[in-house]
BABARO-931284 format. One record per atom (N, C-alpha, C): atom name; residue number from 0; x, y, z. Coordinates in Angstrom, 3 decimals, padded with zeros to 6 digits. Last residue first. Example, Ala and Ser with C-alpha at 12.3 -4.5 7.8 and 13.67 -1.06 7.14 Angstrom:
2
atom: N	n: 1	east: 012.850	north: -002.250	up: 007.080
atom: CA	n: 1	east: 013.670	north: -001.060	up: 007.140
atom: C	n: 1	east: 012.900	north: 000.030	up: 007.870
atom: N	n: 0	east: 013.190	north: -005.690	up: 007.800
atom: CA	n: 0	east: 012.300	north: -004.500	up: 007.800
atom: C	n: 0	east: 013.200	north: -003.300	up: 007.800
This chain:
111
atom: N	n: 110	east: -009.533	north: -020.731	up: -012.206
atom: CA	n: 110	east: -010.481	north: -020.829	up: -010.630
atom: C	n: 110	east: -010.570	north: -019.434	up: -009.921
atom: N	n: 109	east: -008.095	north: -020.486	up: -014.157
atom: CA	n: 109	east: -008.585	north: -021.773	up: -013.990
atom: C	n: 109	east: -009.512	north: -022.027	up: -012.815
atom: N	n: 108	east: -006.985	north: -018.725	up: -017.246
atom: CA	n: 108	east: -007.669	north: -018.476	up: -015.366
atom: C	n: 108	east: -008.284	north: -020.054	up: -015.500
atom: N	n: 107	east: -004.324	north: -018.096	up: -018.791
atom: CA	n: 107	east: -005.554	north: -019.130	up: -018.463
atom: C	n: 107	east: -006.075	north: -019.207	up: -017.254
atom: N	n: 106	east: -002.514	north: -015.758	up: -020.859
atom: CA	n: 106	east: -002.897	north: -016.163	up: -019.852
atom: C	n: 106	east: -004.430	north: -016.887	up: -019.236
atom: N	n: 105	east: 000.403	north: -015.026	up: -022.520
atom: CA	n: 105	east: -001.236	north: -015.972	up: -022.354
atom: C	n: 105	east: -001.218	north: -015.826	up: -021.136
atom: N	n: 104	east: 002.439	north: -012.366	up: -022.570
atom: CA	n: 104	east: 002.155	north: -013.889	up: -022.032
atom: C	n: 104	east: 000.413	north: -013.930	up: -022.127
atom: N	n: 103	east: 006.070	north: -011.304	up: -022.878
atom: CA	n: 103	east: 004.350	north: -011.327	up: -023.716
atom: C	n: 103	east: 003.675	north: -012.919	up: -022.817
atom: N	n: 102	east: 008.203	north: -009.687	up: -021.098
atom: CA	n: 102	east: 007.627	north: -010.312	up: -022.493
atom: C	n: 102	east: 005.915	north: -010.548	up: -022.700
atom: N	n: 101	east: 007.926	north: -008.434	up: -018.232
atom: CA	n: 101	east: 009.253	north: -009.630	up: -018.817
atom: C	n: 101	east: 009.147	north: -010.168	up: -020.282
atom: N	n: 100	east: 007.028	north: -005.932	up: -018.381
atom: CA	n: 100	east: 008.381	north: -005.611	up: -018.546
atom: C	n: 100	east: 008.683	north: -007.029	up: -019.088
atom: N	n: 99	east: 003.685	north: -007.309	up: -020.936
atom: CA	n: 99	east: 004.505	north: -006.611	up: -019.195
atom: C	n: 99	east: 006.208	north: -006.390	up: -019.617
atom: N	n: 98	east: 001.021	north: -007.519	up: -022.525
atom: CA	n: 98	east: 002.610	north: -007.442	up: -022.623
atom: C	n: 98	east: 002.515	north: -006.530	up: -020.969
atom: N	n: 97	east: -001.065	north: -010.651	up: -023.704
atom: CA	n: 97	east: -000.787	north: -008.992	up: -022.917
atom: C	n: 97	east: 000.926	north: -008.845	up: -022.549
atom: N	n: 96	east: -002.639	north: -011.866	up: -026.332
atom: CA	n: 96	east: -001.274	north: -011.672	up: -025.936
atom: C	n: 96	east: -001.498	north: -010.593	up: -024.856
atom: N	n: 95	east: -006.092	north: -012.829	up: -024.875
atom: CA	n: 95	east: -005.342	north: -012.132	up: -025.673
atom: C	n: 95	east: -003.793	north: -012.474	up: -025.543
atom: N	n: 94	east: -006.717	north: -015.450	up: -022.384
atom: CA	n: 94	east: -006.382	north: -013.571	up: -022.068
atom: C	n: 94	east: -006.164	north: -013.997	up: -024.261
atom: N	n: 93	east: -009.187	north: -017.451	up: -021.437
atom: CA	n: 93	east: -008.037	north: -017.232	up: -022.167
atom: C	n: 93	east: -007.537	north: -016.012	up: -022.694
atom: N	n: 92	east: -011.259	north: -018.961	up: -019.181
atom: CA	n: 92	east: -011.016	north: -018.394	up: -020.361
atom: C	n: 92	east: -009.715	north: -018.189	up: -020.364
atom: N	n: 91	east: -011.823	north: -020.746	up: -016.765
atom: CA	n: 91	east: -011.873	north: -021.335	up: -018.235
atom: C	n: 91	east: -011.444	north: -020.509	up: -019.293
atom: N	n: 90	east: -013.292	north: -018.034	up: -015.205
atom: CA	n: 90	east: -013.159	north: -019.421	up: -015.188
atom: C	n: 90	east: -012.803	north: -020.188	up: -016.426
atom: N	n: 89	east: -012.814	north: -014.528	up: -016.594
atom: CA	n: 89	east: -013.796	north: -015.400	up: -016.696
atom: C	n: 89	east: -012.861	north: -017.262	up: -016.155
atom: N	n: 88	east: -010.120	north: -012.520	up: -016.649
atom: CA	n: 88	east: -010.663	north: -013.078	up: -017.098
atom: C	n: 88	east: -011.846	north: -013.755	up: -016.431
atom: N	n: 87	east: -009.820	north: -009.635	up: -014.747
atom: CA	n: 87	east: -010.646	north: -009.692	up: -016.083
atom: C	n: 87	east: -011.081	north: -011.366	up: -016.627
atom: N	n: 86	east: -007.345	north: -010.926	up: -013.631
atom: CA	n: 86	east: -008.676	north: -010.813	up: -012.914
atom: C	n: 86	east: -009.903	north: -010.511	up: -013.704
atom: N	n: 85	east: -005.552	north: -010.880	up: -015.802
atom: CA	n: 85	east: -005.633	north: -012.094	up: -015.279
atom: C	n: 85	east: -007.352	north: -011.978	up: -014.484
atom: N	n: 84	east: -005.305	north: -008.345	up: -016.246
atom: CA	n: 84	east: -005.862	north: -009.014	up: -017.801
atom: C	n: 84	east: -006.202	north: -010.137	up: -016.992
atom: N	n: 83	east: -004.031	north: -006.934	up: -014.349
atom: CA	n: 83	east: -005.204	north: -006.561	up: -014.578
atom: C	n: 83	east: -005.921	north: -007.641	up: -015.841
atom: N	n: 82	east: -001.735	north: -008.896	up: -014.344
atom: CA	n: 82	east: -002.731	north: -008.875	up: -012.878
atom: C	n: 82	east: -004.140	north: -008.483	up: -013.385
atom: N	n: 81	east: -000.342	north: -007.756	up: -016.243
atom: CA	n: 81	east: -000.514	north: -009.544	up: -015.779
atom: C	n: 81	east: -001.773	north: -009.673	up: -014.891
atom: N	n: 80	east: -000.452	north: -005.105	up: -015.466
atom: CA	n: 80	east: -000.378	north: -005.407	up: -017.032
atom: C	n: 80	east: -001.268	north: -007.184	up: -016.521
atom: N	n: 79	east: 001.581	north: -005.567	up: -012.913
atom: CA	n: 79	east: 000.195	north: -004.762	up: -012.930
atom: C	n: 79	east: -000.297	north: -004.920	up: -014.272
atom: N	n: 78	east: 003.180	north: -008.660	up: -011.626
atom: CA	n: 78	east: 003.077	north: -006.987	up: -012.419
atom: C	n: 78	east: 001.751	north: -006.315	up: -012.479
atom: N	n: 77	east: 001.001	north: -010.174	up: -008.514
atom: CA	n: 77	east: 002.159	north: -010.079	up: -010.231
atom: C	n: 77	east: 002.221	north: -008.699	up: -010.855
atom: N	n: 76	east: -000.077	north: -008.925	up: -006.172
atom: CA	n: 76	east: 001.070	north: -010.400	up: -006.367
atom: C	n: 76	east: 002.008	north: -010.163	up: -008.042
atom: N	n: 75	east: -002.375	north: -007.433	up: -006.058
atom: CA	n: 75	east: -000.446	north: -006.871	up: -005.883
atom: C	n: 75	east: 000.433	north: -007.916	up: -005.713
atom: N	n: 74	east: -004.518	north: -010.090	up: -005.591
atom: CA	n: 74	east: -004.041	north: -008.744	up: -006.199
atom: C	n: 74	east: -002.708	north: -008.053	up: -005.020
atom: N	n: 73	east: -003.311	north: -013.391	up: -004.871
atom: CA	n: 73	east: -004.422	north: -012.171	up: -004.923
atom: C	n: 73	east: -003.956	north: -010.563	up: -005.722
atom: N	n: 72	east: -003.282	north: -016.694	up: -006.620
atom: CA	n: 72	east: -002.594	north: -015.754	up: -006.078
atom: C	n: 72	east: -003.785	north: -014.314	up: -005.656
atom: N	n: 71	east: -002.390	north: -020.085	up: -007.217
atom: CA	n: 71	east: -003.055	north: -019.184	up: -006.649
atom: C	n: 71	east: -002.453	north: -017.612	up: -006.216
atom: N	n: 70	east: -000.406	north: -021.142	up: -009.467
atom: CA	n: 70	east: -000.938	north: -021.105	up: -008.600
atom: C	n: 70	east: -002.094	north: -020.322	up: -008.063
atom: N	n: 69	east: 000.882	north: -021.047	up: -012.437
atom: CA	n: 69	east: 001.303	north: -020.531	up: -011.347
atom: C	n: 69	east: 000.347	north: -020.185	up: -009.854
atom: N	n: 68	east: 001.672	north: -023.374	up: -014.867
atom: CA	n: 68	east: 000.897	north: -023.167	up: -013.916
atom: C	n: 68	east: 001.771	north: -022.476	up: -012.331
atom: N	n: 67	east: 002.876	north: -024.480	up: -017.157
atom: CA	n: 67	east: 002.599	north: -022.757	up: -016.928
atom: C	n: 67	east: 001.433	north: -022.301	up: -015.846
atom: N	n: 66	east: 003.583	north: -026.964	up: -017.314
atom: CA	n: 66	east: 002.385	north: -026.522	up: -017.830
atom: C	n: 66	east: 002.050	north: -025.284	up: -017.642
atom: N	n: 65	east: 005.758	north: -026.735	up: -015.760
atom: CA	n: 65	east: 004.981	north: -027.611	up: -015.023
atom: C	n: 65	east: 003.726	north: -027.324	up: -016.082
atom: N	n: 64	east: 007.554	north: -025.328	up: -017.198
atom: CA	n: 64	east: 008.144	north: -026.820	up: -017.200
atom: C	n: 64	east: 006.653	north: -027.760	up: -016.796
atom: N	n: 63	east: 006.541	north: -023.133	up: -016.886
atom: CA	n: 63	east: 006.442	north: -024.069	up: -018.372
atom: C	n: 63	east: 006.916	north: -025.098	up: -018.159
atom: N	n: 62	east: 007.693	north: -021.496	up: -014.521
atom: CA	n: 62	east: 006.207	north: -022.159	up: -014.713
atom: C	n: 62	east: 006.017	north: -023.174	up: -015.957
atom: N	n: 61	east: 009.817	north: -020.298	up: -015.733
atom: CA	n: 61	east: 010.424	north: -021.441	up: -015.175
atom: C	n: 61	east: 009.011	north: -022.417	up: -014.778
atom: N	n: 60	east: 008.947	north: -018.963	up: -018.917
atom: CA	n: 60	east: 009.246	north: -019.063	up: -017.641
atom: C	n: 60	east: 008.857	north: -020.572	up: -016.870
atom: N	n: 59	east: 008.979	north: -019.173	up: -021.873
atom: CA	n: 59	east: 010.216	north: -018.833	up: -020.952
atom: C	n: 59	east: 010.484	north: -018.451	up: -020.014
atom: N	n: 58	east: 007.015	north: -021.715	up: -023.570
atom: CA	n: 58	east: 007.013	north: -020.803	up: -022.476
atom: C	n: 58	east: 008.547	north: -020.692	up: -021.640
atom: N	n: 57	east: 006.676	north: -023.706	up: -025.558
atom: CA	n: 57	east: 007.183	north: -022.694	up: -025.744
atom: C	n: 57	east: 007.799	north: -021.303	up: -024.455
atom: N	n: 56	east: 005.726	north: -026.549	up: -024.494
atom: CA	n: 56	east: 006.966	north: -026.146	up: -025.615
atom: C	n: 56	east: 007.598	north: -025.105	up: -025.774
atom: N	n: 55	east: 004.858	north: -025.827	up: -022.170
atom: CA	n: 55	east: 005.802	north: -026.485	up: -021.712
atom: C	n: 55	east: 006.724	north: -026.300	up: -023.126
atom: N	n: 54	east: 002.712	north: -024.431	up: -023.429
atom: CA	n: 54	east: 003.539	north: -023.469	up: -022.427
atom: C	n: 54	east: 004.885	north: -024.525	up: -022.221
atom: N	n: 53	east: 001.637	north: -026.431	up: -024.381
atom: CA	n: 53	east: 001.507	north: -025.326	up: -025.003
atom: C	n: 53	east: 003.031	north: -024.542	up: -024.334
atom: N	n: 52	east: 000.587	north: -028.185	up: -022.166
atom: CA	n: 52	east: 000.980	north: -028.791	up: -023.658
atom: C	n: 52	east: 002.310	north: -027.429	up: -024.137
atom: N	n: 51	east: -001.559	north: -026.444	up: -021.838
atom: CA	n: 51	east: -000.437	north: -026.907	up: -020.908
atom: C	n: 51	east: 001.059	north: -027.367	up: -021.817
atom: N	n: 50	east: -003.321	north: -026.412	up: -023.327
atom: CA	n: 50	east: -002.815	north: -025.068	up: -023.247
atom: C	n: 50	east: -001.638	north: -025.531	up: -022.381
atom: N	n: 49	east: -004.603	north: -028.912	up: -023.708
atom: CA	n: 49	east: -003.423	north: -028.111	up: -024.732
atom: C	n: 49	east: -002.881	north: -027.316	up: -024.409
atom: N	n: 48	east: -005.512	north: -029.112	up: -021.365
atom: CA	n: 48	east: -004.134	north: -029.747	up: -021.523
atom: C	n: 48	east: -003.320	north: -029.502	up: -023.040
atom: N	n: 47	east: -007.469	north: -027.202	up: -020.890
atom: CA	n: 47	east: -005.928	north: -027.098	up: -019.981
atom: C	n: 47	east: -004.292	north: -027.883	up: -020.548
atom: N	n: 46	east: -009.172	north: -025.693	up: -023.076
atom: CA	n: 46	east: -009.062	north: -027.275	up: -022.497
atom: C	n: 46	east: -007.299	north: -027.177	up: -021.913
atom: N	n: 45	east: -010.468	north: -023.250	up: -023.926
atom: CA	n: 45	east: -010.622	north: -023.621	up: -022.457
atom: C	n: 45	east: -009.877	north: -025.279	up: -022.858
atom: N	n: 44	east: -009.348	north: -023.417	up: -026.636
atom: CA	n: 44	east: -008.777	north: -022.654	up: -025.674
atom: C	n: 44	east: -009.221	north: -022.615	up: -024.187
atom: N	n: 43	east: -008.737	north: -025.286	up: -029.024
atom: CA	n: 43	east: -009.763	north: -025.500	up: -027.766
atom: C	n: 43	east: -008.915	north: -024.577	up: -026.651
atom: N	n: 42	east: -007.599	north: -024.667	up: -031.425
atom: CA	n: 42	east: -007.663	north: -026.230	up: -030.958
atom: C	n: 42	east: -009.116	north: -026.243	up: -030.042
atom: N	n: 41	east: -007.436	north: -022.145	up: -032.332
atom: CA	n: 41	east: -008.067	north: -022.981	up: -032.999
atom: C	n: 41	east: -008.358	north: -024.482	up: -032.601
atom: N	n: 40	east: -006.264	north: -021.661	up: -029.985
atom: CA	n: 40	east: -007.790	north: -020.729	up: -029.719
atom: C	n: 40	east: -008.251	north: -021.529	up: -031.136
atom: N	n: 39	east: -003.680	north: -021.690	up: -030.380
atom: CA	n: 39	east: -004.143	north: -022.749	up: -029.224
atom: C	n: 39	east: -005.884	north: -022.585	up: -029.417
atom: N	n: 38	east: -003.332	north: -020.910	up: -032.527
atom: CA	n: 38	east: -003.182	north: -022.118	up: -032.252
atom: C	n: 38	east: -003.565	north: -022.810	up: -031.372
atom: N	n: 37	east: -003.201	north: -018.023	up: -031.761
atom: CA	n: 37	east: -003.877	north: -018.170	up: -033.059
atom: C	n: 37	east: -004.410	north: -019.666	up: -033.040
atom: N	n: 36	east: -001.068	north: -017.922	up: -029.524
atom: CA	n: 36	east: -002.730	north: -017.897	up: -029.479
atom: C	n: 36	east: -003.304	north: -018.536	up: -030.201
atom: N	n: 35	east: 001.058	north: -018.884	up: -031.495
atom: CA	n: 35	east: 001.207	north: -019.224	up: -030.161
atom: C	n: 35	east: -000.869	north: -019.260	up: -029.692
atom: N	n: 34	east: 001.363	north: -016.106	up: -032.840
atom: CA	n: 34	east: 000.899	north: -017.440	up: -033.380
atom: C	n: 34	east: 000.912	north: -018.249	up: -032.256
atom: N	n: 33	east: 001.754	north: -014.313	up: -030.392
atom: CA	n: 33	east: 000.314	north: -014.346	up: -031.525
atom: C	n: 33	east: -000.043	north: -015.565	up: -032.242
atom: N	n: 32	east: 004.166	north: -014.921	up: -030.091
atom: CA	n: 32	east: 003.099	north: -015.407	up: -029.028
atom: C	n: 32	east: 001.586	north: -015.116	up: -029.693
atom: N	n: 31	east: 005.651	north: -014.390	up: -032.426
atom: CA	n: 31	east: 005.419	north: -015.639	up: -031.781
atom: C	n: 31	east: 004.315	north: -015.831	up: -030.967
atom: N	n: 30	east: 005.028	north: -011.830	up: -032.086
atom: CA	n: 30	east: 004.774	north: -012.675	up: -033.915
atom: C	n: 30	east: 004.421	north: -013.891	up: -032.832
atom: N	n: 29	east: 006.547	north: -010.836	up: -030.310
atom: CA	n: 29	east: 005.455	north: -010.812	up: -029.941
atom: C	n: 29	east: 004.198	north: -011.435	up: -031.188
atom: N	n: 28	east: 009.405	north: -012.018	up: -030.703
atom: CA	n: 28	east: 008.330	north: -012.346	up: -029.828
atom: C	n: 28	east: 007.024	north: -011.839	up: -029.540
atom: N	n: 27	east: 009.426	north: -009.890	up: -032.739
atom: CA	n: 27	east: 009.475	north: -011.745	up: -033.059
atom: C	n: 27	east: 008.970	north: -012.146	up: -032.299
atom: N	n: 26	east: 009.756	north: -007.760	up: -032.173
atom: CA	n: 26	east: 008.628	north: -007.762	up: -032.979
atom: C	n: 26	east: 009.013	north: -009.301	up: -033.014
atom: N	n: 25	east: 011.655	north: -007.588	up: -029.970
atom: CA	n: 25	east: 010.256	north: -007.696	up: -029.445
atom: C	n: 25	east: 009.630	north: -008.227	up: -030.684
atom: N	n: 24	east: 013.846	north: -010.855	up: -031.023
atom: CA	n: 24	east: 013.703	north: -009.180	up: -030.907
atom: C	n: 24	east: 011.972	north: -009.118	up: -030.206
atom: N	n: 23	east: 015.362	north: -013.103	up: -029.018
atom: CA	n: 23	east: 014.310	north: -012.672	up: -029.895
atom: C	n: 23	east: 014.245	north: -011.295	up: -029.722
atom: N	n: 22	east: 017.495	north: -013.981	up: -027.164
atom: CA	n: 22	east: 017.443	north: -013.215	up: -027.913
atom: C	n: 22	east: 016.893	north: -012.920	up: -029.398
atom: N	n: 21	east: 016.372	north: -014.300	up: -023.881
atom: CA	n: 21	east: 016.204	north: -014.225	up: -024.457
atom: C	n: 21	east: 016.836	north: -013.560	up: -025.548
atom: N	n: 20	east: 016.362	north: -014.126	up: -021.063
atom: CA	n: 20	east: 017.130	north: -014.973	up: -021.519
atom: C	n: 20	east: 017.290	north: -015.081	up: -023.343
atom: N	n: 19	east: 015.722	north: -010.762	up: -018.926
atom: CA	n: 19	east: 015.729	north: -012.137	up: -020.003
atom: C	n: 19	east: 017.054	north: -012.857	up: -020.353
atom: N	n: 18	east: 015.290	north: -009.599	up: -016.938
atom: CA	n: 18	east: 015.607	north: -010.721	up: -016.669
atom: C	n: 18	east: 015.526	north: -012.048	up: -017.994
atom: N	n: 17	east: 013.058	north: -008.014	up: -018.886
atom: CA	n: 17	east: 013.213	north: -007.969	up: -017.588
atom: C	n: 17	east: 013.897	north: -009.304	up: -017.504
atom: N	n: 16	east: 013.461	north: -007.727	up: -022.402
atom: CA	n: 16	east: 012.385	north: -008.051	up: -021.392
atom: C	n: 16	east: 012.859	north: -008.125	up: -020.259
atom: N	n: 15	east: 014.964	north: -007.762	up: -024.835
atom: CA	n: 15	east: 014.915	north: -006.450	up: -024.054
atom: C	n: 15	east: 013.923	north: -006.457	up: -022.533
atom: N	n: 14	east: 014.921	north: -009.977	up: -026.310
atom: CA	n: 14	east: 015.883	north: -009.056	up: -025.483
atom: C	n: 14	east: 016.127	north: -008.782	up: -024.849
atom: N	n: 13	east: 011.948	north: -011.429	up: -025.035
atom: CA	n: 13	east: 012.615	north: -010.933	up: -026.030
atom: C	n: 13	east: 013.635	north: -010.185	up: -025.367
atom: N	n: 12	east: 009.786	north: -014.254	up: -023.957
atom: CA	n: 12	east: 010.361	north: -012.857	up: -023.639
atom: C	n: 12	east: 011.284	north: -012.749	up: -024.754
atom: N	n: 11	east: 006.871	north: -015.802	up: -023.405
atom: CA	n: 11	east: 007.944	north: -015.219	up: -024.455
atom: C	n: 11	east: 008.188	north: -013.923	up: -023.899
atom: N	n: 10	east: 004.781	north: -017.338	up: -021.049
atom: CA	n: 10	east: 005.424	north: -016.031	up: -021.317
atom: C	n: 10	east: 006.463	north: -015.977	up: -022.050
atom: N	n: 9	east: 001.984	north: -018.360	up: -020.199
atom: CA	n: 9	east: 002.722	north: -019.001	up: -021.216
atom: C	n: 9	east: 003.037	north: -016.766	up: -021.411
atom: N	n: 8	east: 000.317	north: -019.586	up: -017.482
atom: CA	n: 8	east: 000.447	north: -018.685	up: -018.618
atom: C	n: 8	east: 001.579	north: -019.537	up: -019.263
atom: N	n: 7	east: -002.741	north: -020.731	up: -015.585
atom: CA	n: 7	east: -001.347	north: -020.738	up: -015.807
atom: C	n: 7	east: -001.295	north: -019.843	up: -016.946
atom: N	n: 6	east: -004.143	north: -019.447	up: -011.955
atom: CA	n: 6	east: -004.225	north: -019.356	up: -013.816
atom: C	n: 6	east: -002.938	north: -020.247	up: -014.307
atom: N	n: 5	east: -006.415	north: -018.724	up: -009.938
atom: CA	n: 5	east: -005.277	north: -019.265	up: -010.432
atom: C	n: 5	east: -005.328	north: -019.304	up: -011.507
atom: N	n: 4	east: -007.427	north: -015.863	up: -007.434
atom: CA	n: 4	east: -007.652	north: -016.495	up: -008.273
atom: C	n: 4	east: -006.339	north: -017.396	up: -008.899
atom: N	n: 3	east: -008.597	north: -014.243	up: -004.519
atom: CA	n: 3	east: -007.569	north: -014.996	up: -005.382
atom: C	n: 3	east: -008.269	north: -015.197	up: -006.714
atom: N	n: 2	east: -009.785	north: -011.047	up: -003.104
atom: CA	n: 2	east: -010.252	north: -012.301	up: -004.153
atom: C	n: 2	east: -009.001	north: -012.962	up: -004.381
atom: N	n: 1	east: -009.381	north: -010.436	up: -000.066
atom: CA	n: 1	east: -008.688	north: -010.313	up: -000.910
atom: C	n: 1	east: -009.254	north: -011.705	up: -002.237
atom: N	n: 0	east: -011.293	north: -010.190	up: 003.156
atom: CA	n: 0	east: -010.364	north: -011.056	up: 002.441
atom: C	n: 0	east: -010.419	north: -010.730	up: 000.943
């Protein structure tokens, strides 16, 4: 059996990003999601409900409504960029910005 793990994120997309909605250029969205970190990692970057908080203001996927929580999942479930930074993390921790085709996204392993 296949490790899972769950996380939520928080994804800015720009332009040019896969299925976007977006018309931030990359260098804005990726300004943004830096300050976006910068903010959450000065509050309390293990505490869920800022980071939840977080994703519902800013996050441009349809996960932000619920706090950027996307469930459980195993490997070859999300892009490969998302996947490798997500299983890297640690319980409680908090990715860097990492960039994939759809934009830029946090990401919070929770289990």
């Amino acid at each position: 059996m296949s490790e899972k793990i769950s996380a939520y994120h928080i994804l800015i997309m720009h332009k040019d990003s896969a299925n976007s909605r977006s018309e931030l250029t990359k260098d804005k969205a990726h300004k943004l999601i830096k300050d976006i970190h910068t903010k959450i990692s000065k509050k309390d970057s293990k505490n869920q409900v800022i980071f939840k908080d977080f994703a519902i203001k800013y996050s441009d996927c349809a996960s932000g409504k619920s706090g950027g929580f996307l469930g459980e999942f195993g490997k070859g479930v999300m892009v490969k960029e998302f996947e490798d930074a997500a299983f890297k993390l640690g319980v409680g921790e908090m990715s860097k910005p990492v960039e994939s085709d759809f934009g830029f996204h946090i990401i919070l392993r929770d289990a």
